[in-house]
C-alpha positions in Angstrom: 0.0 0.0 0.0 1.7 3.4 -0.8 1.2 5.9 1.9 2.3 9.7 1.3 5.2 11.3 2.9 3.2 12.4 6.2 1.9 9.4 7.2 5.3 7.7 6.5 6.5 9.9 9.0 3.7 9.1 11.3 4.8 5.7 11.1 7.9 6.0 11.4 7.5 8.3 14.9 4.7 5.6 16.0 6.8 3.0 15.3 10.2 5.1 17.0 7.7 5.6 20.3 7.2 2.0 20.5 10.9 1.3 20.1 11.3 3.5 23.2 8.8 1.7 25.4 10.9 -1.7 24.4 14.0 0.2 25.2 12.8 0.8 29.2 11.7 -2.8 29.9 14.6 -4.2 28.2 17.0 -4.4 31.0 14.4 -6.7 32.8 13.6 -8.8 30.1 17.3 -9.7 29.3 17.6 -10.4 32.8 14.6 -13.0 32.8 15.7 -14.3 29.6 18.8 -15.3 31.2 17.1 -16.7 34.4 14.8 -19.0 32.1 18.1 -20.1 30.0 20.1 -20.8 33.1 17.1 -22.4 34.8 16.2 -24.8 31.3 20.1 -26.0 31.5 20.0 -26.4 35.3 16.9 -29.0 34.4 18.4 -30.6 31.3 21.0 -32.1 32.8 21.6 -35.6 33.0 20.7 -37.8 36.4 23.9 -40.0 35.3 26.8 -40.5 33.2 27.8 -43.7 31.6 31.3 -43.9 30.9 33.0 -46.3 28.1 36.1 -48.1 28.1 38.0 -50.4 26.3 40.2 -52.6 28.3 37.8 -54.2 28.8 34.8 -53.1 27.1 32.0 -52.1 29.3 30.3 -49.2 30.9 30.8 -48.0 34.3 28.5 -48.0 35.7 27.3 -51.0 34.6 23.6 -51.0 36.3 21.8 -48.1 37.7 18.9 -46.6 39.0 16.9 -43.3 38.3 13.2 -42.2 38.1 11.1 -41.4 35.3 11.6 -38.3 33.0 15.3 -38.4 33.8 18.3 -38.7 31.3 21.3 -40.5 31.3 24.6 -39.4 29.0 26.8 -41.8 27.9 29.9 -40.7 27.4 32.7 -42.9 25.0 36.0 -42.0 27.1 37.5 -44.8 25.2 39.9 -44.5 22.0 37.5 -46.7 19.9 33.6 -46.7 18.4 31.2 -47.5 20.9 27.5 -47.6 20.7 24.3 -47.4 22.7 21.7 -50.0 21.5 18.5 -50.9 23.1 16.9 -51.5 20.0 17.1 -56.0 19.4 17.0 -54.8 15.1 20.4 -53.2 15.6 22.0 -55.4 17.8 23.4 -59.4 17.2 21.7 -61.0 19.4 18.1 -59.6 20.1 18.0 -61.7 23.6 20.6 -58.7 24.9 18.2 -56.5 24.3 15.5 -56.0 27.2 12.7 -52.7 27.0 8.9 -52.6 29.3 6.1 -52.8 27.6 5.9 -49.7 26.0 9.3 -48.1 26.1 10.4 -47.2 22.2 14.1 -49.0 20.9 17.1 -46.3 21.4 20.2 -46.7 19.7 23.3 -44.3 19.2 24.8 -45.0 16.0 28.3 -45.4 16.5 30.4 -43.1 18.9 33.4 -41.7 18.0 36.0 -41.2 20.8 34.8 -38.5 23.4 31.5 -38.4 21.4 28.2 -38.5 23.8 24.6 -39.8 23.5 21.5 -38.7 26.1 18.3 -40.7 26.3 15.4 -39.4 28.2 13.6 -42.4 30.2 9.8 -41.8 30.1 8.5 -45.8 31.0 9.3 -47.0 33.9 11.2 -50.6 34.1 14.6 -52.2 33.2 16.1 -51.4 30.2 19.0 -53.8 29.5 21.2 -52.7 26.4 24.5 -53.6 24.6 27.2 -51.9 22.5 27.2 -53.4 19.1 30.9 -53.4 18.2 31.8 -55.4 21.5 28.5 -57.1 22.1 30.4 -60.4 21.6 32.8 -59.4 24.4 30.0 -58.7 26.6 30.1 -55.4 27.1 26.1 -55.1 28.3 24.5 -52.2 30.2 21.1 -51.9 32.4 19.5 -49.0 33.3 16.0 -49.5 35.8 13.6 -46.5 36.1 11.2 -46.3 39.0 8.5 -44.3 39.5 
C-alpha cells in the first residue's frame, strides 16, 4: 500500500515511540531471559553418566537406578567406536536387548571417541542394552527406572 510522505513519518515516529517503550523494559527482560536459560540447562542435565572403556569393554556404571523423566549421557571416554543400543533390530543377538512394555528402541549409532549420546527415560522398568561393536565381548549395560 503506498502511503504519502506524512503518514510515513507518522509511522515512522509511531513505530520510534514504541521502540522507546521496548527500550525501558529491556533491562528486565534480558535479565529474565537469562534466568529462564540458566534455569532450562540447570533441568536438562543428565541424572547419570555412563562412561565407556575399552580394556575391557563395558560401561561404568554397569547398572543403575533413576526415576522417570530423567536422562542418562553416555559418554565414550575410550579410543575406539562405541555404541548405545536398546533396539534388538540393531544389535546381534536380540535376547541382549530388554525394554517394558511400552518403552520405544534407542540406539546411538556409532560413537566416535569423546562423542556422547542422552536418552530421556519416560516408561518406567529395566532397560537392558548392549554396545554393538563389542556385544560379543559382553560389554552389556542396564538402566531400571522407578516411578
Amino acid at each position: 500500500m503506498k502511503r504519502n510522505p506524512a503518514e510515513r513519518s507518522n509511522l515512522f515516529f509511531a513505530w520510534v515511540d514504541a521502540c522507546a517503550g521496548w527500550r525501558k523494559i529491556a533491562p528486565l527482560a534480558a535479565i529474565v531471559a537469562v534466568a529462564l536459560v540458566g534455569a532450562r540447562v540447570a533441568l536438562a542435565a543428565p541424572a547419570l553418566t555412563v562412561k565407556m572403556s575399552d580394556t575391557p569393554p563395558k560401561f561404568m556404571p554397569g547398572k543403575a537406578t533413576i526415576k522417570v523423566g530423567q536422562s542418562v549421557q553416555w559418554v565414550n571416554n575410550a579410543a575406539t567406536l562405541h555404541s548405545v543400543d536398546a533396539d534388538p533390530s540393531m544389535v546381534q543377538s536380540p535376547k541382549d536387548v530388554v525394554l517394558p512394555p511400552g518403552a520405544k528402541p534407542f540406539d546411538s549409532g556409532f560413537m566416535s571417541p569423546s562423542a556422547s549420546f542422552e536418552y530421556t527415560f519416560t516408561v518406567p522398568g529395566v532397560y537392558k542394552y548392549t554396545c554393538v561393536p563389542h556385544e560379543k565381548d559382553g560389554m552389556m549395560g542396564e538402566i531400571d527406572v522407578t516411578k
